[in-house]
C-alpha positions as protocol buffer text, in pm:
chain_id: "A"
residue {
  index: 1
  type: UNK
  ca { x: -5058 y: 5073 z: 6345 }
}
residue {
  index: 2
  type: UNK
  ca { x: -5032 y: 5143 z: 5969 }
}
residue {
  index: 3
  type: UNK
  ca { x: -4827 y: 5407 z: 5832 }
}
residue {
  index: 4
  type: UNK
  ca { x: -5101 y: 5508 z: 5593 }
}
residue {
  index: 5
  type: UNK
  ca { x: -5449 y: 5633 z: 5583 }
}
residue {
  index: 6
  type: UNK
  ca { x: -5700 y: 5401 z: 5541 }
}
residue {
  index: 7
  type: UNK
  ca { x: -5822 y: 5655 z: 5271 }
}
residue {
  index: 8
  type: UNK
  ca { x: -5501 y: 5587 z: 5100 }
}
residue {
  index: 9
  type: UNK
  ca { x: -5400 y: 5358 z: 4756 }
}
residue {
  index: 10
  type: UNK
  ca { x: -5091 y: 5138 z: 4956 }
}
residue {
  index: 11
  type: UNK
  ca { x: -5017 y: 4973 z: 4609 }
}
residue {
  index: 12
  type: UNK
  ca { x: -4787 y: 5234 z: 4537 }
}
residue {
  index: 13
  type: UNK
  ca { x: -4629 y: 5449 z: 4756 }
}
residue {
  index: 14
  type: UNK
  ca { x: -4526 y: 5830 z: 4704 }
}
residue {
  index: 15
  type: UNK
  ca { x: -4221 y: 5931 z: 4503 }
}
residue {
  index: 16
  type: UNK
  ca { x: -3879 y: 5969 z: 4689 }
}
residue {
  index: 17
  type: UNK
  ca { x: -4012 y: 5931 z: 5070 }
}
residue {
  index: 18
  type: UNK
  ca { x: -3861 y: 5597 z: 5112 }
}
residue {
  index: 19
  type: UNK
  ca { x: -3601 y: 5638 z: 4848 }
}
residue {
  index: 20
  type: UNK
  ca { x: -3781 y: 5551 z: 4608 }
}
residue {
  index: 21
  type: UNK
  ca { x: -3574 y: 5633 z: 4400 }
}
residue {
  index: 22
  type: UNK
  ca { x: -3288 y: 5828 z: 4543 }
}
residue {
  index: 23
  type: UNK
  ca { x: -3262 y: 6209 z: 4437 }
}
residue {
  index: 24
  type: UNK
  ca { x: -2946 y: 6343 z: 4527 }
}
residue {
  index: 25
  type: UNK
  ca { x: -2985 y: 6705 z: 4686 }
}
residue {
  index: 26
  type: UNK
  ca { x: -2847 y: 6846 z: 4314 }
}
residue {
  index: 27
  type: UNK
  ca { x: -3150 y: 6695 z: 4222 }
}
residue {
  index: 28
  type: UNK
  ca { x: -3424 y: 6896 z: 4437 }
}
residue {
  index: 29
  type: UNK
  ca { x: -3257 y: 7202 z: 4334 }
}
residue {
  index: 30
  type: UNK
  ca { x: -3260 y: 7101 z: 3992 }
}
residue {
  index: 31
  type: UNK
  ca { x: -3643 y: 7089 z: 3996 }
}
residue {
  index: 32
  type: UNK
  ca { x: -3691 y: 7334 z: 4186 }
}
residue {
  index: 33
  type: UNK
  ca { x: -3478 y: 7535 z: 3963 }
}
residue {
  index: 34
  type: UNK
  ca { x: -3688 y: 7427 z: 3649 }
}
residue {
  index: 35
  type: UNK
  ca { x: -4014 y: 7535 z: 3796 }
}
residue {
  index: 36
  type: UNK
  ca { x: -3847 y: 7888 z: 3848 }
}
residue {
  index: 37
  type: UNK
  ca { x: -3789 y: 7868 z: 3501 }
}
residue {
  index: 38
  type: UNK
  ca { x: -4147 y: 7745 z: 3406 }
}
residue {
  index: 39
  type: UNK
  ca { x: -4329 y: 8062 z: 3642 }
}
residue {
  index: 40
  type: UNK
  ca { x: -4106 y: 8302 z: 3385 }
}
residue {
  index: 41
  type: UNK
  ca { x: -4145 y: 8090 z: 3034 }
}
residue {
  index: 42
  type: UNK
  ca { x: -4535 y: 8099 z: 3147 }
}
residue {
  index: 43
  type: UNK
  ca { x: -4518 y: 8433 z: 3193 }
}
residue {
  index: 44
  type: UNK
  ca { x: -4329 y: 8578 z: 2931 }
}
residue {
  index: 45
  type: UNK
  ca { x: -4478 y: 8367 z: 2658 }
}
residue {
  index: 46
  type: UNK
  ca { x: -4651 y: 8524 z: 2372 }
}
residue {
  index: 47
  type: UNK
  ca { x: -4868 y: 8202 z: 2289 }
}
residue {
  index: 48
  type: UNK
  ca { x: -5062 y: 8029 z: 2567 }
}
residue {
  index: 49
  type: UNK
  ca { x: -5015 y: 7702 z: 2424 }
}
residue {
  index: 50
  type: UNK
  ca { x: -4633 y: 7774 z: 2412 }
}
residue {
  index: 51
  type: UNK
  ca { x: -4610 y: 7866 z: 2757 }
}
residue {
  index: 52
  type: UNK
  ca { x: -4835 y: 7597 z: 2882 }
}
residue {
  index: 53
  type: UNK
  ca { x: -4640 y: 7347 z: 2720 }
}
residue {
  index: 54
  type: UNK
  ca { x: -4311 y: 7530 z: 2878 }
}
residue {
  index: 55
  type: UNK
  ca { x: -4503 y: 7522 z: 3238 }
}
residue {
  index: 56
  type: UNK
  ca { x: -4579 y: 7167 z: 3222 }
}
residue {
  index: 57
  type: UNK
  ca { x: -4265 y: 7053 z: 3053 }
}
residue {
  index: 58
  type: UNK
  ca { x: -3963 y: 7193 z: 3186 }
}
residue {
  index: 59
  type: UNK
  ca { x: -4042 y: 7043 z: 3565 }
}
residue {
  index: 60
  type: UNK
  ca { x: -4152 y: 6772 z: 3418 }
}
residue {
  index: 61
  type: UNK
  ca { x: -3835 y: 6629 z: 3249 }
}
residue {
  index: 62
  type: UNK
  ca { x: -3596 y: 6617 z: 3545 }
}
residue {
  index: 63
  type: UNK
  ca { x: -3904 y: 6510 z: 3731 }
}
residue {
  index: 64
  type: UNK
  ca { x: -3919 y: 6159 z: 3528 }
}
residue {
  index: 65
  type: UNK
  ca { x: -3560 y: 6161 z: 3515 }
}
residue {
  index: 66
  type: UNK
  ca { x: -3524 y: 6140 z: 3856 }
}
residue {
  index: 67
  type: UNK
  ca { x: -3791 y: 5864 z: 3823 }
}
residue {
  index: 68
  type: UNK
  ca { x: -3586 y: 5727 z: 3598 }
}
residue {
  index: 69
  type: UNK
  ca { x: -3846 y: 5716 z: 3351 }
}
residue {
  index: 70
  type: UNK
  ca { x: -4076 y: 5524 z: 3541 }
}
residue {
  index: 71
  type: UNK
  ca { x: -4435 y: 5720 z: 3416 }
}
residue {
  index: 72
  type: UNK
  ca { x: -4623 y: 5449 z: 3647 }
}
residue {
  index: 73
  type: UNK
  ca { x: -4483 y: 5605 z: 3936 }
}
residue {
  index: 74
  type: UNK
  ca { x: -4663 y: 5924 z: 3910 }
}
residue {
  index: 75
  type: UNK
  ca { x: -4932 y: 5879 z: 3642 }
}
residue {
  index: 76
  type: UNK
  ca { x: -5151 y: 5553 z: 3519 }
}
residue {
  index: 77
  type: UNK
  ca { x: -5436 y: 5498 z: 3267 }
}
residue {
  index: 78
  type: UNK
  ca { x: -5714 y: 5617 z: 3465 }
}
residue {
  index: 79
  type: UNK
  ca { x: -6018 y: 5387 z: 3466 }
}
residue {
  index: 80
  type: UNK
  ca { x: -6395 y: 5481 z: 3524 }
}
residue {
  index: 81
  type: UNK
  ca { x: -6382 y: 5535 z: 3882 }
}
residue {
  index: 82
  type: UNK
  ca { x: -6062 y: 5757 z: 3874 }
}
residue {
  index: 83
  type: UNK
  ca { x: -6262 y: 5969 z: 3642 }
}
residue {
  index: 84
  type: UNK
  ca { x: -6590 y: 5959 z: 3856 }
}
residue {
  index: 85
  type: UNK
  ca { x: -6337 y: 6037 z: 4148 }
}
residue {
  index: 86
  type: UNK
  ca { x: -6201 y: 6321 z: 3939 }
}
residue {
  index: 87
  type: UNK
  ca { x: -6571 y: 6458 z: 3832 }
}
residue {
  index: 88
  type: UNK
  ca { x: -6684 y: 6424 z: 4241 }
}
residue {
  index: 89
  type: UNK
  ca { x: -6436 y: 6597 z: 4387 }
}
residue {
  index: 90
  type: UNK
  ca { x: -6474 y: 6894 z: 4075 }
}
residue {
  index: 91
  type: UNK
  ca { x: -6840 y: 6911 z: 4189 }
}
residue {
  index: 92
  type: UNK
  ca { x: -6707 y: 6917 z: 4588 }
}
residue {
  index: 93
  type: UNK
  ca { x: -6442 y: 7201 z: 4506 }
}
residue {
  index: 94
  type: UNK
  ca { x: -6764 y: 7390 z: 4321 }
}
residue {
  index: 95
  type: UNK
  ca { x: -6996 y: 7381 z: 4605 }
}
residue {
  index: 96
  type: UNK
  ca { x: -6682 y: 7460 z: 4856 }
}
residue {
  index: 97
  type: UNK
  ca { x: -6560 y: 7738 z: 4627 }
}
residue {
  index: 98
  type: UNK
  ca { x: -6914 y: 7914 z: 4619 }
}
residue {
  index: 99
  type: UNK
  ca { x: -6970 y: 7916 z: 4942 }
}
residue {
  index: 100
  type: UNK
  ca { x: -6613 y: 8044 z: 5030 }
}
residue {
  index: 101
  type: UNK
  ca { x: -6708 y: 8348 z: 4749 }
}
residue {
  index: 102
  type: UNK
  ca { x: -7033 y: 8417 z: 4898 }
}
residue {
  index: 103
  type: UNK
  ca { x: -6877 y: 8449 z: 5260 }
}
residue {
  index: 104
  type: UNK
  ca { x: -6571 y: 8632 z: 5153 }
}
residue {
  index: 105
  type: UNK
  ca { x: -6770 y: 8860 z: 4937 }
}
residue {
  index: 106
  type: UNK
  ca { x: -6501 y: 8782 z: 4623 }
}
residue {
  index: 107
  type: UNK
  ca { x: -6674 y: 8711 z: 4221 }
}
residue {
  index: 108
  type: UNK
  ca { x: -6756 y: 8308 z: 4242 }
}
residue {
  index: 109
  type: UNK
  ca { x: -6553 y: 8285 z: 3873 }
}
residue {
  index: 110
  type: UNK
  ca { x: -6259 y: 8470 z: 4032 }
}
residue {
  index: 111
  type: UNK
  ca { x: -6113 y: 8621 z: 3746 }
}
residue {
  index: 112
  type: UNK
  ca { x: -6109 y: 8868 z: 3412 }
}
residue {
  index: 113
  type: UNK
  ca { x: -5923 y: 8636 z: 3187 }
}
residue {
  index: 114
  type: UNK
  ca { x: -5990 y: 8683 z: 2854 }
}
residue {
  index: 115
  type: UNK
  ca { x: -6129 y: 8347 z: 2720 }
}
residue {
  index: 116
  type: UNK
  ca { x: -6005 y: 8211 z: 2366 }
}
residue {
  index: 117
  type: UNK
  ca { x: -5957 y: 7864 z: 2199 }
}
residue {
  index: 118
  type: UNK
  ca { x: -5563 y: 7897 z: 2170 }
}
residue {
  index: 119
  type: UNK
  ca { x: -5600 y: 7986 z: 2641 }
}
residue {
  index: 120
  type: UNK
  ca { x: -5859 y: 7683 z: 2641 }
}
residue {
  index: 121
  type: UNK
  ca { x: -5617 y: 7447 z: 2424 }
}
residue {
  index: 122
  type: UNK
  ca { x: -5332 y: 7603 z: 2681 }
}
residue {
  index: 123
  type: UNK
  ca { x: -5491 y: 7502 z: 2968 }
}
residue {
  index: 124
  type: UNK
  ca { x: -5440 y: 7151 z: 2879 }
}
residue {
  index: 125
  type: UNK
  ca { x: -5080 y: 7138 z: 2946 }
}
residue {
  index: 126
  type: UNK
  ca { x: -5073 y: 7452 z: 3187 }
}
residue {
  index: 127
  type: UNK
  ca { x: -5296 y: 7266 z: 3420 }
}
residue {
  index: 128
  type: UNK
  ca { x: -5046 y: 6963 z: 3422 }
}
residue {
  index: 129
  type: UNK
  ca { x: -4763 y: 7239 z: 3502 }
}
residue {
  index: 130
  type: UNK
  ca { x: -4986 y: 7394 z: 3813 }
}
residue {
  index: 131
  type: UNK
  ca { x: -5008 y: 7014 z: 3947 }
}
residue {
  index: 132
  type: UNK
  ca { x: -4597 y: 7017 z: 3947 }
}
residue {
  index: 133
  type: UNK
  ca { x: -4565 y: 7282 z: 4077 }
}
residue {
  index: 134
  type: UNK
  ca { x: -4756 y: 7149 z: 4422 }
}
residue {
  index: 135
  type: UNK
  ca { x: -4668 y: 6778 z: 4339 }
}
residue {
  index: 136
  type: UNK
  ca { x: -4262 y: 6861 z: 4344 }
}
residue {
  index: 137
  type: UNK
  ca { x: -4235 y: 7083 z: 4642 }
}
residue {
  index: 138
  type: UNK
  ca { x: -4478 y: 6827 z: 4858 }
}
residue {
  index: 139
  type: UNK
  ca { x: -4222 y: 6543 z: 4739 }
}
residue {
  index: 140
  type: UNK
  ca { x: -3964 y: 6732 z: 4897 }
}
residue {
  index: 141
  type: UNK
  ca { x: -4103 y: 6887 z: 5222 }
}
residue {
  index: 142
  type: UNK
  ca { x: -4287 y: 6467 z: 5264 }
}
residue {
  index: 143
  type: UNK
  ca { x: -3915 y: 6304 z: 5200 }
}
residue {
  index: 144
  type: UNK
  ca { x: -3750 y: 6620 z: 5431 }
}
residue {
  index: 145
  type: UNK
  ca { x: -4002 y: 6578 z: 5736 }
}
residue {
  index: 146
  type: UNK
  ca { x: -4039 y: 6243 z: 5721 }
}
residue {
  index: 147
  type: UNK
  ca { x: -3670 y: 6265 z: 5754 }
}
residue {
  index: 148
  type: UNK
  ca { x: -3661 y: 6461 z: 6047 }
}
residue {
  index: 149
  type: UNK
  ca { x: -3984 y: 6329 z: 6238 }
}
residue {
  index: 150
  type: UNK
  ca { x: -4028 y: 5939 z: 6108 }
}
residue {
  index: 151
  type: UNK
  ca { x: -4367 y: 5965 z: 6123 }
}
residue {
  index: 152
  type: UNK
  ca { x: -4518 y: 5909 z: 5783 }
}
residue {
  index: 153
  type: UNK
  ca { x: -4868 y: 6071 z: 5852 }
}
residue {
  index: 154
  type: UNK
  ca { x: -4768 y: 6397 z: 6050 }
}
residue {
  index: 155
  type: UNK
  ca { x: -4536 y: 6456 z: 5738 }
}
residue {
  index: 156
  type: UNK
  ca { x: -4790 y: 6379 z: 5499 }
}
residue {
  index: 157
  type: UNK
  ca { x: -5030 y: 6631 z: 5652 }
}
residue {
  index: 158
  type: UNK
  ca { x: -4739 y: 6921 z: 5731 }
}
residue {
  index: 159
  type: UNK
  ca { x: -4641 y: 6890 z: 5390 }
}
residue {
  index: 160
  type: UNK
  ca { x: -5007 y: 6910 z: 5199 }
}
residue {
  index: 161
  type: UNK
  ca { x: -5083 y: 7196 z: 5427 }
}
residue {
  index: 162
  type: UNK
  ca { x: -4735 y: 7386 z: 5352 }
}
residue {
  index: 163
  type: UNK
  ca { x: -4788 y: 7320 z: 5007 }
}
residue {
  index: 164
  type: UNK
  ca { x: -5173 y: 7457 z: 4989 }
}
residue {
  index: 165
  type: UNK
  ca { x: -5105 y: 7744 z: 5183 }
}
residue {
  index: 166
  type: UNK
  ca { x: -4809 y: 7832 z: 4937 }
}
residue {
  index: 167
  type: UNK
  ca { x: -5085 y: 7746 z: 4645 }
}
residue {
  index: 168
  type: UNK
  ca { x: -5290 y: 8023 z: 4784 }
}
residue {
  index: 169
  type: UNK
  ca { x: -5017 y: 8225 z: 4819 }
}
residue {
  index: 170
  type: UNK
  ca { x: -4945 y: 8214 z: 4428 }
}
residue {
  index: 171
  type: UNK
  ca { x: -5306 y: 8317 z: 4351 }
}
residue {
  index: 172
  type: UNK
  ca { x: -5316 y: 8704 z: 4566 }
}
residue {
  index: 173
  type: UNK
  ca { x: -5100 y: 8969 z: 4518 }
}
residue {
  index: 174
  type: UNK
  ca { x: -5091 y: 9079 z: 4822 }
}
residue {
  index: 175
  type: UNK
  ca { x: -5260 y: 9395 z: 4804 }
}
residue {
  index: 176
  type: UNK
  ca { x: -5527 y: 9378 z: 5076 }
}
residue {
  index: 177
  type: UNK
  ca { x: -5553 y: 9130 z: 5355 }
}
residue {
  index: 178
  type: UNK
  ca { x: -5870 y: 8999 z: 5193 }
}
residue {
  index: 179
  type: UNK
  ca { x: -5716 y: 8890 z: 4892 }
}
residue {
  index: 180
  type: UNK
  ca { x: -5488 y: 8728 z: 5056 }
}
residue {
  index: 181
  type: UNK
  ca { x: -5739 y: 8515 z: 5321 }
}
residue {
  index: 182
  type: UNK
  ca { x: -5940 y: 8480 z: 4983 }
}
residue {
  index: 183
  type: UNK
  ca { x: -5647 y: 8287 z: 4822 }
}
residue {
  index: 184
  type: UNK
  ca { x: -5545 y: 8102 z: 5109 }
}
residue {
  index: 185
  type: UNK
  ca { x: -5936 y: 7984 z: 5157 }
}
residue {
  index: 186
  type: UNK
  ca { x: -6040 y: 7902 z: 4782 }
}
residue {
  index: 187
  type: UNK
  ca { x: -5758 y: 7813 z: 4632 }
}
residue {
  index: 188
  type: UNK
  ca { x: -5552 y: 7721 z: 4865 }
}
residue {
  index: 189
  type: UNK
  ca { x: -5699 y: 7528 z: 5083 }
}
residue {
  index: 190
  type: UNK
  ca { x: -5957 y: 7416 z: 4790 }
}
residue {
  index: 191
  type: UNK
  ca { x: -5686 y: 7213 z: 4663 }
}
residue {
  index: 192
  type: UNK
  ca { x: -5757 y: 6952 z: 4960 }
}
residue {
  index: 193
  type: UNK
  ca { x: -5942 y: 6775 z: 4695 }
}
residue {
  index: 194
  type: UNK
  ca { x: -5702 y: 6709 z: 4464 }
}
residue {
  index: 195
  type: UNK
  ca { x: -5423 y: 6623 z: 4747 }
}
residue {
  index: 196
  type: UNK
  ca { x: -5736 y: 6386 z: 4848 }
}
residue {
  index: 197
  type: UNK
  ca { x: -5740 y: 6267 z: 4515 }
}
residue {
  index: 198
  type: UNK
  ca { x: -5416 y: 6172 z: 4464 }
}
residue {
  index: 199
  type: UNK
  ca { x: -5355 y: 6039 z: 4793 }
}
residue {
  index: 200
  type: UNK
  ca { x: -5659 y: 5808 z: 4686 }
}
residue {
  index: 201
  type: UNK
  ca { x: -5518 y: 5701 z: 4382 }
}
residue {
  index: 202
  type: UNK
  ca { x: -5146 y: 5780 z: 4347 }
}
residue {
  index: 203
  type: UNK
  ca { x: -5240 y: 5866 z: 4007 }
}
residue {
  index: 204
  type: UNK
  ca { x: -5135 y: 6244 z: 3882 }
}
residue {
  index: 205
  type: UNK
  ca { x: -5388 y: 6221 z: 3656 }
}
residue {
  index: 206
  type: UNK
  ca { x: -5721 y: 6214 z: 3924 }
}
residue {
  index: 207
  type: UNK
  ca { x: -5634 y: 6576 z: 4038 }
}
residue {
  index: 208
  type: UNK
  ca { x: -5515 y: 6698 z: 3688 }
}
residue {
  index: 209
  type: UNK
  ca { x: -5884 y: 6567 z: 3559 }
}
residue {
  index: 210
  type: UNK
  ca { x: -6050 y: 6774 z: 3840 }
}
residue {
  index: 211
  type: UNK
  ca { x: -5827 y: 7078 z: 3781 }
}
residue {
  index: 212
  type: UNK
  ca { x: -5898 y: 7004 z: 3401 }
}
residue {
  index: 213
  type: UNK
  ca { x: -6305 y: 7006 z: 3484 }
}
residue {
  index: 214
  type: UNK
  ca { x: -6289 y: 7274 z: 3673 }
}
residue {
  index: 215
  type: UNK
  ca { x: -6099 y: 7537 z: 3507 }
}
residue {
  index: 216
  type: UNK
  ca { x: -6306 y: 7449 z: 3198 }
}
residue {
  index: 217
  type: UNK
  ca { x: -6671 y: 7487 z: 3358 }
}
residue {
  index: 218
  type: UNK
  ca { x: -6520 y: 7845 z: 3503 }
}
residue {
  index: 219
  type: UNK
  ca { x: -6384 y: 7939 z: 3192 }
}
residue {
  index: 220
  type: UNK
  ca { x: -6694 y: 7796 z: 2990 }
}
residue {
  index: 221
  type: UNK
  ca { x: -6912 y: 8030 z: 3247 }
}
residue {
  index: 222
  type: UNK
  ca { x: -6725 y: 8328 z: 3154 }
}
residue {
  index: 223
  type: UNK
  ca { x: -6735 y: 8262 z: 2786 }
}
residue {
  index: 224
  type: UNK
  ca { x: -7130 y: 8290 z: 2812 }
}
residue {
  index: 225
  type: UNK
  ca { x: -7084 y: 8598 z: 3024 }
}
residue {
  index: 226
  type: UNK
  ca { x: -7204 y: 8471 z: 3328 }
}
């Protein structure tokens, strides 16, 4: 029996499980560390495109130098069906994500954000920071249970699911027990599509391009005041 979905892209296999390269446990709390340091840069930046190039960049440079460098491990030139993948699984999130608004009662756009070109030229490197920020804590719960349990699947699952529910997590604040069932439903477990789509692909850049379209269409919607 195959360690891998059939789902799966078994050219390349996920950062760090296997060793792939080695991080030493300085390492994990290195990165782990840096996106600490991203969440306040983001936070406490004056200029969105600042502090989405801050998100996105300080996890990602011990991330590739861990990989030592090796950008194929994590992200590729898409081609036209990575894209396609990308746009299907924006358009599956949509129709998931409305539903999930009408039946928790919650706005469909899910938030007041003021729109602007300098937060729309942001989101461009923000989004890439928000993928990290799941991608580098799912490397180290898949390499730590796989670890423990040797069973590449069952760690692949327990980790996407630990890592969605703390995804959710990050969007509530905890004020009512509907906010935070709304966060763990929309985006939380939302983000099944873009695990799906990088477990299809191996490719960072299929779930950034569906985060990418679908960030934009909300924010787009709210710029026409709908």
């Amino acid at each position: 029996m195959s360690d891998f979905f059939k789902f799966e892209n078994r050219e390349f296999e996920i950062p760090f499980v296997n060793h792939n390269p080695r991080v030493p446990k300085i390492g994990w709390a290195i990165m782990f560390f840096c996106i600490l340091i991203s969440f306040l840069l983001y936070l406490f930046a004056n200029d969105p495109i600042i502090g989405g190039i801050l998100f996105f960049a300080v996890p990602f440079i011990p991330l590739m130098y861990y990989l030592k460098w090796d950008f194929s491990a994590i992200i590729r030139k898409p081609s036209r069906k990575d894209v396609l993948l990308a746009f299907c699984l924006f358009v599956m999130y949509m129709i998931y994500g409305t539903v999930m608004c009408f039946v928790l009662e919650s706005p469909v756009t899910g938030t007041d954000e003021a729109v602007t070109l300098q937060s729309m030229i942001g989101l461009i490197f923000s989004l890439m920071g928000e993928e990290l920020i799941k991608f580098i804590p799912f490397l180290f719960l898949m390499r730590l249970s796989l670890k423990l349990s040797g069973n590449r699947k069952a760690s692949l699952v327990l980790s996407a699911a630990i890592v969605m529910a703390f995804f959710g997590l990050l969007h509530t604040d905890f004020t009512t027990p509907s906010i935070i069932l709304q966060g763990l439903l929309i985006q939380g477990l939302g983000t099944i599509f873009e695990f799906y789509g990088y477990f299809k692909t191996k490719n960072l850049l299929v779930p950034y391009m569906s985060h990418i379209f679908t960030d934009v269409f909300i924010y787009s919607l709210i710029f026409l005041g709908f």
